[in-house]
LODORO-878886 format. One record per residue: residue in three letters; x, y, z of N, C-alpha, C in turn. Coordinates in steps of 0.02 Angstrom, whole numbers, padded with zeros to 5 digits, always signed. Layout:
N
ALAXYZXYZXYZ...
end
This chain:
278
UNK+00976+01062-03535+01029+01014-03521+01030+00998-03446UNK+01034+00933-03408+01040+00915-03349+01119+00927-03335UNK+01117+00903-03269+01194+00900-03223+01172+00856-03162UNK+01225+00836-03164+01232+00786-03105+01257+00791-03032UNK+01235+00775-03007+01280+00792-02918+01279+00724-02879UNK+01348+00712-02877+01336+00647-02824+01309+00631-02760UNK+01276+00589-02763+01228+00577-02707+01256+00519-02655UNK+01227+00501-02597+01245+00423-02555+01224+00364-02590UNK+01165+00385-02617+01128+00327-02645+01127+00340-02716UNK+01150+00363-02744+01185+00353-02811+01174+00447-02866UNK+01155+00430-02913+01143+00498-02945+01089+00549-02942UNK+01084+00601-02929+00995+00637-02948+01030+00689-02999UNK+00979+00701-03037+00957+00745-03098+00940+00807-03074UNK+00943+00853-03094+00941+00937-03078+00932+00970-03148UNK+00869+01008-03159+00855+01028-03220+00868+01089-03223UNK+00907+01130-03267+00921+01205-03277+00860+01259-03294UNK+00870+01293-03246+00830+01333-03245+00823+01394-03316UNK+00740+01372-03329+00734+01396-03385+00737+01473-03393UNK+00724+01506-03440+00735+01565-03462+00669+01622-03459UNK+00664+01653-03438+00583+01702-03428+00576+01694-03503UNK+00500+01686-03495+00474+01689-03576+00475+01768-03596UNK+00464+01769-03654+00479+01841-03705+00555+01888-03694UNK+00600+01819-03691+00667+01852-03674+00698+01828-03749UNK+00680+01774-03781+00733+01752-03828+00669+01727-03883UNK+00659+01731-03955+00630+01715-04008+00676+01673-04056UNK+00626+01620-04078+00664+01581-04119+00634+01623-04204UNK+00697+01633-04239+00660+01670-04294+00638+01600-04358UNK+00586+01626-04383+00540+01583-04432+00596+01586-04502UNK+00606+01628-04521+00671+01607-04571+00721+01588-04573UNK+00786+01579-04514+00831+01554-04510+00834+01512-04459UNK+00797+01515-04396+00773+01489-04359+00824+01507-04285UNK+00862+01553-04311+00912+01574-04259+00871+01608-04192UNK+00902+01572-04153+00865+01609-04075+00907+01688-04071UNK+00870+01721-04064+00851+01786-04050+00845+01823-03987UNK+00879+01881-03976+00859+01907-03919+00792+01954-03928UNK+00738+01965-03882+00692+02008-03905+00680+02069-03921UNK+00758+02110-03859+00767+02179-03856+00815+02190-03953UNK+00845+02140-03944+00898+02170-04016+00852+02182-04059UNK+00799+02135-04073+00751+02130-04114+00705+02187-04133UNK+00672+02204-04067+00643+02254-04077+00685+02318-04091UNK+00738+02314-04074+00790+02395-04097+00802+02400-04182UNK+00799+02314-04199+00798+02301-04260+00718+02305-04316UNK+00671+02346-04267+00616+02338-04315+00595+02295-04325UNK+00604+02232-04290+00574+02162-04295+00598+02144-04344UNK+00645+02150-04368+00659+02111-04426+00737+02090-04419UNK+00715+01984-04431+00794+01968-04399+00879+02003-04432UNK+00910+02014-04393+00964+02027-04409+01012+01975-04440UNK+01006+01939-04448+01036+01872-04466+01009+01836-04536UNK+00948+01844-04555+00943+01842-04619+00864+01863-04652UNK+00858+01929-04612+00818+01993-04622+00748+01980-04639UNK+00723+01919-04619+00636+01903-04600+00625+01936-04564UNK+00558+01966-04609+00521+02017-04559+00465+01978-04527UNK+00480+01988-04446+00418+01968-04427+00353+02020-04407UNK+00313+01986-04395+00239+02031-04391+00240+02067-04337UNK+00216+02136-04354+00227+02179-04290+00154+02209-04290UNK+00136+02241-04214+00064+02268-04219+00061+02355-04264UNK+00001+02349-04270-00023+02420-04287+00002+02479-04247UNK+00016+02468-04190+00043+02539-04153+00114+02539-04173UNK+00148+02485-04180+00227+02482-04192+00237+02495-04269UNK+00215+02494-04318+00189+02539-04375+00187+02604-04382UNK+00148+02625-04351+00119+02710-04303+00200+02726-04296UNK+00236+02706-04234+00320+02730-04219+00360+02716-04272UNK+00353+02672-04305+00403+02652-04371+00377+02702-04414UNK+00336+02723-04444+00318+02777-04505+00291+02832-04471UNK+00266+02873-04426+00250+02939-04413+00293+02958-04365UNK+00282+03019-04408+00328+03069-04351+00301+03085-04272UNK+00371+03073-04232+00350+03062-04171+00301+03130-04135UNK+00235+03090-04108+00194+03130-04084+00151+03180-04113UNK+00144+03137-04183+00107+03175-04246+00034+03142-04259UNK+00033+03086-04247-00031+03051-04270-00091+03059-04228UNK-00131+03060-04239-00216+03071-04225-00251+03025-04239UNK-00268+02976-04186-00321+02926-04188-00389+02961-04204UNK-00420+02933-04250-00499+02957-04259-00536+02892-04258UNK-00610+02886-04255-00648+02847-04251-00626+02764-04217UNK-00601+02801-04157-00566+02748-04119-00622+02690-04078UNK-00683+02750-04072-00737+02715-04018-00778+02661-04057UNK-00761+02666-04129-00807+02622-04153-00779+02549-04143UNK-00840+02516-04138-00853+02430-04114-00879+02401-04150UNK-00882+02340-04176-00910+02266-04186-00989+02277-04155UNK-01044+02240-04195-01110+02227-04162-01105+02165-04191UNK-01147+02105-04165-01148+02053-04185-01233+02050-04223UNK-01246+02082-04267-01311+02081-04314-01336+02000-04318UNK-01285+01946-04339-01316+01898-04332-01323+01827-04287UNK-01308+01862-04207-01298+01838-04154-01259+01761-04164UNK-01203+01756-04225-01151+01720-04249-01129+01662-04189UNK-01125+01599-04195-01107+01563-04162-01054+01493-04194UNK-01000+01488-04175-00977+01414-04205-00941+01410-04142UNK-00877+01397-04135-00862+01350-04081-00884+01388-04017UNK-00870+01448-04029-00900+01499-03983-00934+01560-04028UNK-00958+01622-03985-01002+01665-04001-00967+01714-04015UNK-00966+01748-04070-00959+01800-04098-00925+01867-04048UNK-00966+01879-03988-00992+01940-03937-00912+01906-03902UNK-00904+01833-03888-00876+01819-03832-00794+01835-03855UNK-00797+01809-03903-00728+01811-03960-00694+01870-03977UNK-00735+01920-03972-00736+01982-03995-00692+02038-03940UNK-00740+01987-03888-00725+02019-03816-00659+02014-03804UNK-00619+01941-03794-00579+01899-03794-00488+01944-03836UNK-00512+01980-03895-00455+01992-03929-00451+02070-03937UNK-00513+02105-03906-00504+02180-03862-00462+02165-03809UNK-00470+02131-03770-00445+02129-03694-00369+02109-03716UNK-00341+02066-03780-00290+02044-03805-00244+02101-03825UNK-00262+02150-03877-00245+02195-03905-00255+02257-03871UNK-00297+02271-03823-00310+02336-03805-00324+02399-03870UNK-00373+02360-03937-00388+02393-03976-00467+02397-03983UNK-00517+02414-04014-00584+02396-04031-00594+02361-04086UNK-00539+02364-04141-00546+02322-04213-00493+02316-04237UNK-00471+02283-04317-00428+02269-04333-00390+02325-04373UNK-00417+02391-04368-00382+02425-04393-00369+02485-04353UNK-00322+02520-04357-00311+02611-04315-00324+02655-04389UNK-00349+02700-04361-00350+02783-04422-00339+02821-04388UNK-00308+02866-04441-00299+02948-04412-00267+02967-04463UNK-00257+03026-04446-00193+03084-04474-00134+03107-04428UNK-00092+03108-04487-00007+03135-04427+00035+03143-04497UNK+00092+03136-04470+00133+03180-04527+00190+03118-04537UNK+00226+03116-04603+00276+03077-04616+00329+03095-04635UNK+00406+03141-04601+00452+03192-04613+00441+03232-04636UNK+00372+03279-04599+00356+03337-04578+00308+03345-04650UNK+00276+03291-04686+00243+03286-04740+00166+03256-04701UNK+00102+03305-04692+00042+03280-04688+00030+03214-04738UNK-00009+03184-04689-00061+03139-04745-00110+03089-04678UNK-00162+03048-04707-00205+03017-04688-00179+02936-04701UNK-00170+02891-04625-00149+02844-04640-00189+02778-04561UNK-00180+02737-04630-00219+02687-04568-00169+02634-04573UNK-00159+02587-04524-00126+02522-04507-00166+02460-04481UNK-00174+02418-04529-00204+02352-04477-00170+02301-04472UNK-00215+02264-04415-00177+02226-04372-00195+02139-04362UNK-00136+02123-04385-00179+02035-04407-00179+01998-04343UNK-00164+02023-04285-00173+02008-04205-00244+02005-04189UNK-00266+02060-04206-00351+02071-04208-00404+02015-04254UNK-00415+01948-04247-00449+01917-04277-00419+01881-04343UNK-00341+01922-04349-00312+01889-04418-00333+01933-04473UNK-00326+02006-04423-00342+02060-04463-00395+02068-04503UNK-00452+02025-04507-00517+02016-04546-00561+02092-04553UNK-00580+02083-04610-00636+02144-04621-00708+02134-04597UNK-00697+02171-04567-00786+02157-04524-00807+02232-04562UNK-00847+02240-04552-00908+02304-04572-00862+02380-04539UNK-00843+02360-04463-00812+02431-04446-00759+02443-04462UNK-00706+02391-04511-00643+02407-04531-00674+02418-04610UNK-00719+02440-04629-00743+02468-04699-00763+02517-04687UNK-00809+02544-04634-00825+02611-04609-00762+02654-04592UNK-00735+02638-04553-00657+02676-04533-00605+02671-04606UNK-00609+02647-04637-00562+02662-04706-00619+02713-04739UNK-00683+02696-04754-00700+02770-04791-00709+02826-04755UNK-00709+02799-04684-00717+02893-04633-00653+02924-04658UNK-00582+02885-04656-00541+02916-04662-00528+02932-04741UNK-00546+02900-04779-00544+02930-04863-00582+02998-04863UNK-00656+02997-04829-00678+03037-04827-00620+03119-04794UNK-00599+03103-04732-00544+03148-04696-00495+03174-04763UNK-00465+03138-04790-00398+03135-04839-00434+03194-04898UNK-00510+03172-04912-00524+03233-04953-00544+03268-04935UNK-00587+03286-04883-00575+03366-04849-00541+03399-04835UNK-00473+03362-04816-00411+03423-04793-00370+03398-04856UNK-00376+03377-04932-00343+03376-04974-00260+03349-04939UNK-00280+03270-04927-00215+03243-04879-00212+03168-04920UNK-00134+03150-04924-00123+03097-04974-00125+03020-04930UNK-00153+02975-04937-00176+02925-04898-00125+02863-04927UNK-00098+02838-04846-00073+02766-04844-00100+02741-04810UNK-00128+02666-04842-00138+02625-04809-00094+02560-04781UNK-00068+02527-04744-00035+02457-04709-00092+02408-04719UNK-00091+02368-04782-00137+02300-04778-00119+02238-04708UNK-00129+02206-04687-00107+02144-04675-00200+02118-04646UNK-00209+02055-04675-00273+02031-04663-00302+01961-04689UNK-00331+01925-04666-00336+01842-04696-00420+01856-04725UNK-00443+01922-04721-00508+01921-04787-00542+01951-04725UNK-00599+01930-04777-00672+01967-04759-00696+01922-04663UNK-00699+01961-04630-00749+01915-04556-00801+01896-04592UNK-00786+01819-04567-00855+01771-04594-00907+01771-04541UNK-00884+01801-04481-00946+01812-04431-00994+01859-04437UNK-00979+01919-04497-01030+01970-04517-01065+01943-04575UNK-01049+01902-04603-01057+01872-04658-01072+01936-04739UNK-01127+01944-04775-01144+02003-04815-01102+02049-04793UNK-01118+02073-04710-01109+02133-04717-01027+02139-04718UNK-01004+02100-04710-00927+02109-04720-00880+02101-04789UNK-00935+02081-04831-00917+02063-04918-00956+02142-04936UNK-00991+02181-04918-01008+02213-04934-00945+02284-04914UNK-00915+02296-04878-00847+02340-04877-00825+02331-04926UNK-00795+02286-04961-00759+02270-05038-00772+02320-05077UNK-00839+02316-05099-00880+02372-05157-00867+02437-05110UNK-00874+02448-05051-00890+02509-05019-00820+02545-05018UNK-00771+02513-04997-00705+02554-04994-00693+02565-05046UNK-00679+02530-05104-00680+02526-05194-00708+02599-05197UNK-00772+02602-05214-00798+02652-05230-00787+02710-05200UNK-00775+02714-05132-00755+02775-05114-00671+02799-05125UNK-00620+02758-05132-00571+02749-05165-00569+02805-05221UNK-00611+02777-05268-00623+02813-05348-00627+02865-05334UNK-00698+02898-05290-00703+02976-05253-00633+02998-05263UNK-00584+02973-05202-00507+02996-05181-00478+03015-05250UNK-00468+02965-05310-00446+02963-05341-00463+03038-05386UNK-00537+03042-05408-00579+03097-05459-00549+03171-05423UNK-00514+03146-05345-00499+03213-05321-00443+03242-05332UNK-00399+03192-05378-00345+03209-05376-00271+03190-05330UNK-00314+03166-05274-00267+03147-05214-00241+03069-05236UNK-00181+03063-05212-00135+02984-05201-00137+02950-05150UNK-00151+02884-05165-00170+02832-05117-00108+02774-05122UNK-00073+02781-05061-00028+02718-05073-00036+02668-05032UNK-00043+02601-05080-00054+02552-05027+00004+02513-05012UNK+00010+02485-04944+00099+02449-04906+00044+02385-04901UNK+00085+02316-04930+00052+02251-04904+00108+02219-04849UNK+00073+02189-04805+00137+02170-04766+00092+02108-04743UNK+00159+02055-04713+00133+01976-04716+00087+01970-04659UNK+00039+01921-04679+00007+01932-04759-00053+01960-04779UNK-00052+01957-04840-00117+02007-04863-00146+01963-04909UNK-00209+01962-04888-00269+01884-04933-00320+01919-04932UNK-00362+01886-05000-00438+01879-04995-00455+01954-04990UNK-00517+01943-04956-00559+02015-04971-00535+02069-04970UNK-00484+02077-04927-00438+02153-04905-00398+02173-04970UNK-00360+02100-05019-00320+02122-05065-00367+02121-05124UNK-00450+02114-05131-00482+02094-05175-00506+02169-05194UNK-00495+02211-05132-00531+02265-05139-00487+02334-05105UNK-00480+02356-05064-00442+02434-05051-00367+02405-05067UNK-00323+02342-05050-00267+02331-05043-00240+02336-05105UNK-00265+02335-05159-00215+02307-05220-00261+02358-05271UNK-00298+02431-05209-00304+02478-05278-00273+02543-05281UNK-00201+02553-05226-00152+02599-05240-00129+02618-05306UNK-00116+02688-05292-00075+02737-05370-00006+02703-05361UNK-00005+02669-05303+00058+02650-05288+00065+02578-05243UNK+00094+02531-05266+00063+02477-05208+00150+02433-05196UNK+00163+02444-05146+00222+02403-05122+00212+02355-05064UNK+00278+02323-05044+00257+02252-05008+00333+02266-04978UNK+00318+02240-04916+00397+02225-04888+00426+02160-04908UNK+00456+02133-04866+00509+02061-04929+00462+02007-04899UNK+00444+01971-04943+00423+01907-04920+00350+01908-04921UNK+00324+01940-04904+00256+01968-04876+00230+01914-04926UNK+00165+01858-04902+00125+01821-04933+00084+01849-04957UNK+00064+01874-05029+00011+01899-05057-00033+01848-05104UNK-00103+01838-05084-00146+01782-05119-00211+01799-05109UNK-00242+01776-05158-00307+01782-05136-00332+01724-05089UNK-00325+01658-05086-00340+01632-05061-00264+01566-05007UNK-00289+01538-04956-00235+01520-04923-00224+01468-04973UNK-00174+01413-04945-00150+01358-04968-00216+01289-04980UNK-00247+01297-04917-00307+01229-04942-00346+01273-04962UNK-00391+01312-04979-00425+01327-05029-00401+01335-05110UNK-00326+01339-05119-00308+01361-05182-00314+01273-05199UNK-00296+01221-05159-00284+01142-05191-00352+01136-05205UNK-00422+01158-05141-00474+01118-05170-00498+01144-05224UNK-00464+01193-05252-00523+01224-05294-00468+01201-05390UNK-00403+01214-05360-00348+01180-05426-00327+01100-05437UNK-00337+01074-05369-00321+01008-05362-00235+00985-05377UNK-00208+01048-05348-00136+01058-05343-00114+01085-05293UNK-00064+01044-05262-00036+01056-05190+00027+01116-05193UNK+00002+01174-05175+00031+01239-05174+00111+01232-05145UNK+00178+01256-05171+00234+01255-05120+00250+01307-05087UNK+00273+01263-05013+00293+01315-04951+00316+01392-04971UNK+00254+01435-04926+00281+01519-04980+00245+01531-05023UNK+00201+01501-05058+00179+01526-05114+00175+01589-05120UNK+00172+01611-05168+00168+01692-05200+00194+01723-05144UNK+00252+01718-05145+00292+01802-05111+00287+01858-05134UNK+00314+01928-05111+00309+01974-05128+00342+01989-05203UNK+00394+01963-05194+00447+01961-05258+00427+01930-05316UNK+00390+01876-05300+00367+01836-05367+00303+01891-05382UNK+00277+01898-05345+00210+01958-05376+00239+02014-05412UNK+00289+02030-05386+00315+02104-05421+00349+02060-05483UNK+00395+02013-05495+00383+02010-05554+00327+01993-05609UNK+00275+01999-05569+00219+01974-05624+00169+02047-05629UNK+00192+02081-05605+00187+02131-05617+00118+02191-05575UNK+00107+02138-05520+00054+02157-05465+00057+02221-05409UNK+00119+02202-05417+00182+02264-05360+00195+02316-05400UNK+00204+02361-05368+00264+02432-05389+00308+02420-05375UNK+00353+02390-05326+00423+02377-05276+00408+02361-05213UNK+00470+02323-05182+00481+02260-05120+00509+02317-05077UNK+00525+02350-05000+00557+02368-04995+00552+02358-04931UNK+00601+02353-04900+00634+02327-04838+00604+02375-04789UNK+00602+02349-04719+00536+02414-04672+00582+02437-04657UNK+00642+02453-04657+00695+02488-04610+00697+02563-04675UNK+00677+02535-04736+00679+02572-04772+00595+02633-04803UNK+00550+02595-04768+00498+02616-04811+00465+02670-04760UNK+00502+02704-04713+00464+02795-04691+00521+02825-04761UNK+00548+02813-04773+00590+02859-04821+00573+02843-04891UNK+00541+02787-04915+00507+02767-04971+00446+02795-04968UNK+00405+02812-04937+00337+02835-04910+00353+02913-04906UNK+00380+02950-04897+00413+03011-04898+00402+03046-04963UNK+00466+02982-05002+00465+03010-05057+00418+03014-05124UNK+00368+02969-05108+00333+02959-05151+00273+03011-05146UNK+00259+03022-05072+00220+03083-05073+00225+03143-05090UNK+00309+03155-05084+00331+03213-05119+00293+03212-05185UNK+00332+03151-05229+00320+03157-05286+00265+03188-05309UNK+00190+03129-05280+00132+03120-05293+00119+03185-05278UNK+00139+03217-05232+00102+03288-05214+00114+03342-05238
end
């Protein structure tokens, strides 16, 4: 908004001084401006009409493990560019670009830590990282850690969020699908419980394959679950998809879900299910 101050020679304009950025968020569901600190005290999720927005993989980590419990493993592993990948830019450069962004090596974290004083093996990814895509080392780091979960007989959650397979590995990144799958089954023949959390959103290769093969599979509210986005579902149906398609809620009634449950709620949903399972 301007203001005015009278002048000799008639009016000047004076523009209000704007606001430091990352002080105030406009939220995507109600559209109410937001403070950032309330927000985050709120778990990222608006207070006003309880859209959850997307939070990283470490803020996951503090929201579900117990504080100063978790154990990063196979943290050093990296991206190679096998097929020296190029479109608007290069593969190597891009790669570079959203380490230096995230201060991560890939789109996913692993380890072990505890969830109200309950062990288990749990990974979180991160759709900041590339749009959370499966490249080859976010298939290696889910079976290192399946592998972990059955050696120390430890019950595994996974946090989906991911827009598919990296088309910059091409094969080798359609090839994780079958690889986590199968080692999955291992987990399973062992006896151990695997619960999978989808959170917005979860597509394509990630939900084609480890995401949607939990003993247990829940979604927070809203969370977009599809296999494919909006223009691929028209070119391939020749029907123009509506805003939202497949929410979490419409999947659980169709019977894809176990239950929706709110993140303020799900270290204590996650708790209990391991009890159970265990």
């Amino acid at each position: 908004m301007n203001w005015f101050e009278r002048m000799k020679s008639g009016f000047r304009t004076r523009k209000k001084k704007g606001l430091p950025d990352g002080v105030w968020i406009k939220c995507d569901g109600c559209e109410e401006l937001l403070y950032q600190k309330e927000l985050e005290k709120n778990l990222r999720v608006c207070p006003k009409c309880d859209y959850h927005f997307r939070t990283s993989s470490k803020e996951y980590l503090n929201i579900l493990a117990d504080e100063d419990s978790f154990q990063v493993i196979n943290a050093e592993m990296t991206s190679v560019d096998p097929l020296n990948f190029k479109d608007v830019k290069r593969y190597t450069d891009r790669f570079k670009e959203y380490v230096k962004r995230t201060g991560e090596n890939s789109a996913i974290l692993t380890g072990v830590g505890k969830i109200n004083g309950h062990s288990l093996a749990l990974a979180v990814m991160d759709f900041s990282f590339i749009g959370g895509s499966m490249g080859s080392v976010v298939g290696e780091k889910v079976v290192r850690l399946i592998n972990t979960a059955i050696e120390n007989r430890l019950p595994l959650v996974i946090v989906s969020t991911s827009g598919g397979a990296r088309m910059q590995e091409s094969a080798l990144s359609l090839m994780q699908m079958a690889k986590t799958s199968a080692n999955l089954f291992r987990l399973s023949q062992q006896g151990l419980p695997y619960i999978s959390v989808l959170v917005n959103p979860c597509t394509a290769g990630v939900l084609a394959s480890f995401a949607s093969l939990g003993d247990i599979t829940i979604a927070e509210p809203k969370t977009l679950i599809r296999f494919s986005g909006p223009r691929v579902t028209k070119e391939t149906t020749g029907e123009e998809m509506p805003p939202g398609f497949q929410p979490a809620e419409a999947v659980l009634e169709h019977g894809f879900l176990d239950m929706v449950v709110h993140r303020k709620d799900l270290k204590a949903t996650l708790t209990n299910l391991i009890k159970l399972l265990t």
